[in-house]
C-alpha positions in Angstrom: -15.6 11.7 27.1 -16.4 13.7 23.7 -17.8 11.3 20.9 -15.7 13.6 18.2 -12.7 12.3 18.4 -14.3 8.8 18.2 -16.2 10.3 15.2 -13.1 11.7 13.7 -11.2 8.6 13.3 -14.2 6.7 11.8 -14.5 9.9 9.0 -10.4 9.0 8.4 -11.0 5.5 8.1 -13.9 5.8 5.8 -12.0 8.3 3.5 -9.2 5.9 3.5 -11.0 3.2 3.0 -12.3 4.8 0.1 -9.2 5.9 -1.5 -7.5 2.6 -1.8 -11.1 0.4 -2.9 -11.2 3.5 -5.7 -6.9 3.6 -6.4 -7.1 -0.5 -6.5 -10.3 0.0 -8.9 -8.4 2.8 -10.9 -5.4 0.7 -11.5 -7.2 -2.6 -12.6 -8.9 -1.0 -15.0 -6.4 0.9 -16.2 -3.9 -2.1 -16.7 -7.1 -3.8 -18.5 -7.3 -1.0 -20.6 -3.7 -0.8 -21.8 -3.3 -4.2 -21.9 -6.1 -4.8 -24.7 -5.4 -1.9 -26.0 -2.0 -3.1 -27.0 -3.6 -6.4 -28.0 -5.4 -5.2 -30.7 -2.8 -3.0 -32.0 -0.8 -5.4 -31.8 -2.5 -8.4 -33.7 -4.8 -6.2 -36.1 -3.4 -3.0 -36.7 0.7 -4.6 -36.5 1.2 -1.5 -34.3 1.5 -1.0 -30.4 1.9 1.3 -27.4 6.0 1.9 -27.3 4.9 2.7 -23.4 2.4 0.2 -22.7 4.6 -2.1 -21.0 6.4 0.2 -18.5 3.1 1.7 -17.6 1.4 -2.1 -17.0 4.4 -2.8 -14.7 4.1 0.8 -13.2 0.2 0.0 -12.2 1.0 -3.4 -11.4 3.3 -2.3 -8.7 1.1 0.3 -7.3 -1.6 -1.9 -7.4 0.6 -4.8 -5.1 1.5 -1.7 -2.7 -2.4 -0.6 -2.0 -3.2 -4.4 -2.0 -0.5 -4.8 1.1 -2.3 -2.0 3.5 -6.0 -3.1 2.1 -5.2 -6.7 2.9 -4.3 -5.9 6.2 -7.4 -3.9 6.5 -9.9 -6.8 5.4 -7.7 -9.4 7.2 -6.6 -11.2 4.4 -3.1 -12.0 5.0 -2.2 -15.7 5.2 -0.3 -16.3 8.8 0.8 -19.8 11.1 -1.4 -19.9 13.8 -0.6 -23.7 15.0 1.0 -21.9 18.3 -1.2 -19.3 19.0 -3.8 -21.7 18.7 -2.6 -23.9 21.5 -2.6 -20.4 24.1 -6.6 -19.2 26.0 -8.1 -16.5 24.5 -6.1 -14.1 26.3 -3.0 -15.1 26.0 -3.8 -15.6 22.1 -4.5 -11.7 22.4 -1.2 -10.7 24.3 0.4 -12.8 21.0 -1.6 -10.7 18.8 -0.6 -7.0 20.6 2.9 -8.4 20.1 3.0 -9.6 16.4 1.5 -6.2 16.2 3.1 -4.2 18.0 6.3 -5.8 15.9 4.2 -4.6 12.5 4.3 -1.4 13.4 8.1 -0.9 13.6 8.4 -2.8 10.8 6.2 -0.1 8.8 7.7 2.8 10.4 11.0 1.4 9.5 9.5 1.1 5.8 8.2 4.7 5.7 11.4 6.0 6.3 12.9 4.1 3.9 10.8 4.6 1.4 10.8 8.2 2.4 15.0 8.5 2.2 14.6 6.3 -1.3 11.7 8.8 -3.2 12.9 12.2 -1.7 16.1 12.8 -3.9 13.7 12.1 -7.3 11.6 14.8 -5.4 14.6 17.2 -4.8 13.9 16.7 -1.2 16.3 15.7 1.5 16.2 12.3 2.8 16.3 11.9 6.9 19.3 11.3 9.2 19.2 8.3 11.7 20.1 4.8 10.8 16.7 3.3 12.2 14.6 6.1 13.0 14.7 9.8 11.7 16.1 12.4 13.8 16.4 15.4 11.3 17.1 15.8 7.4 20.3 15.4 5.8 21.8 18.4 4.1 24.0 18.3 0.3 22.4 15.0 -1.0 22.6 15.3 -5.3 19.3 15.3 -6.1 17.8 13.0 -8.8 14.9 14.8 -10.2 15.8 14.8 -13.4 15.5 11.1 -14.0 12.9 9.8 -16.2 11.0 6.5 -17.0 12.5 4.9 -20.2 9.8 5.2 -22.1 6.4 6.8 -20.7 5.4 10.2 -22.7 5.3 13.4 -20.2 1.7 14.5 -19.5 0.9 18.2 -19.4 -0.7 17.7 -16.6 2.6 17.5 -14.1 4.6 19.9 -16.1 3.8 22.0 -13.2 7.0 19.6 -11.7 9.1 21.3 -13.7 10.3 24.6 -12.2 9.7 23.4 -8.9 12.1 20.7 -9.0 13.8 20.2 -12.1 15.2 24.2 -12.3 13.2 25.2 -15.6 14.4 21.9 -17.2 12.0 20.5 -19.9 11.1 16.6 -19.1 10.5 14.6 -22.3 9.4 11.7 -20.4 7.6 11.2 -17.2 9.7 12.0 -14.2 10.6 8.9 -11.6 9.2 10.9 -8.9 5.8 10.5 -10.1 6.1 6.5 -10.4 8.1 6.2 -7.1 5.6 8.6 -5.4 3.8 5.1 -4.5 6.9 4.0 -1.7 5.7 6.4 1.0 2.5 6.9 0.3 2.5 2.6 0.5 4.6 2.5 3.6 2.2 5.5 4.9 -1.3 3.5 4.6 0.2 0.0 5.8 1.5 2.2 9.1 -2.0 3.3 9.7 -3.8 0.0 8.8 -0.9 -1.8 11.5 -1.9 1.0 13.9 -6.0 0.4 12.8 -5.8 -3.0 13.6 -3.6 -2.8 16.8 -6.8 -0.8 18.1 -9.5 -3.3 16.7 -7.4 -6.1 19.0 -7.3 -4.1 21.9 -10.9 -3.5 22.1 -11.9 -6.7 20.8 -13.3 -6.1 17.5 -10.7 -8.4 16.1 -8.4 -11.3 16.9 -5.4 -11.4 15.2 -3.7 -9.2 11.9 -4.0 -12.6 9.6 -6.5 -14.6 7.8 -9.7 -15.3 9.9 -11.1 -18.6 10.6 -14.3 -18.1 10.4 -15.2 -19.3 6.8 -13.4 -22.4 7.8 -15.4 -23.0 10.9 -18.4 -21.9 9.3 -17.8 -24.9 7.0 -17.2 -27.3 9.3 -20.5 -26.3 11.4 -22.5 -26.9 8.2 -21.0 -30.2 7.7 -21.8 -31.5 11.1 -25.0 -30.5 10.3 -25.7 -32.5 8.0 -24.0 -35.7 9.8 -26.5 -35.0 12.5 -29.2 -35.3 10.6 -27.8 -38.1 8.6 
């Protein structure tokens, strides 16, 4: 069998990877920066950032989003393992494939919800199907020409505006922008479920929560030391 494909998914994991360590590193600084910005105006200058607020709980939100997928990435998720515990190795792993394989259609029922939520703000079409899609809907009002309450509009997306809000001016950014986070979220936890479905089959990891082995790593150290005590 060809290496490439092998090779392929490693490149999209990396380039993943690296997106959400440098959009998690993008948004805490930028809430860090805001947020003392509006500080000082604040307690020296008796002044502040009308928008500051909005925009802190706008990159606070995106920031919980990229934290879901990256957690499950770096197994950081906290989970109950006092029954899985009690099955052999390989019946801990059929648990595993299941809780999994459980993940998934959770996610893919998440991306299309997110999906049917953002598109109208996008003057897109959400999908028909009460679980799963099976087409796009037709006639749904769109809602592109709703703003946040009080973030200024930047030139830099005013390209937005003949393509989905019909020539219309926006005087304050656009909800699609801010929203734009749902499936793109629901989009990298799918692939990180998916990810770490194939890490369990082949063995290069246990389970989708926490890890144990800081724990056990402890525990080794301290019956070290009773041993030579």
């Amino acid at each position: 069998m060809s290496a490439e494909p092998e090779q392929s998914r490693n490149v999209l994991g990396r380039v993943i990877n690296e997106f959400e360590e440098s959009a998690i590193a993008l948004l805490l600084g930028l809430m860090t920066l805001v947020t003392f910005a509006n500080v000082v105006l604040r307690y020296v200058f008796n002044a502040s950032l009308i928008w500051g607020l909005e925009v802190t709980l706008i990159l606070f939100a995106w920031l919980v989003v990229f934290g879901v997928s990256y957690c499950v990435k770096v197994t950081a998720h906290l989970g109950v393992d006092a029954v899985t515990n009690l099955f052999k190795p390989k019946g801990r792993k059929v648990l595993a494939l299941v809780s999994a394989a459980c993940c998934i259609v959770y996610a893919a029922l998440l991306l299309k919800g997110s999906w049917d939520y953002w598109a109208p703000f996008a003057a897109l079409q959400p999908t028909e199907g009460r679980w799963f899609p099976t087409g796009f809907m037709t006639g749904v009002r769109d809602r592109a020409f709703y703003t946040t309450d009080q973030v200024p509009m930047l030139d830099m997306f005013r390209w937005l505006e003949p393509l989905i809000n019909y020539d219309e001016t926006y005087d304050k950014l656009p909800r699609v922008i801010p929203y734009a986070i749902l499936p793109v979220g629901a989009a990298l936890l799918l692939f990180r479920f998916i990810q770490a479905t194939v890490g369990i089959v082949r063995g290069t990891r246990d389970s989708l929560i926490v890890s144990h082995e800081a724990e056990d790593a402890v525990d080794e150290l301290a019956a070290r030391h009773a041993r030579k005590e």
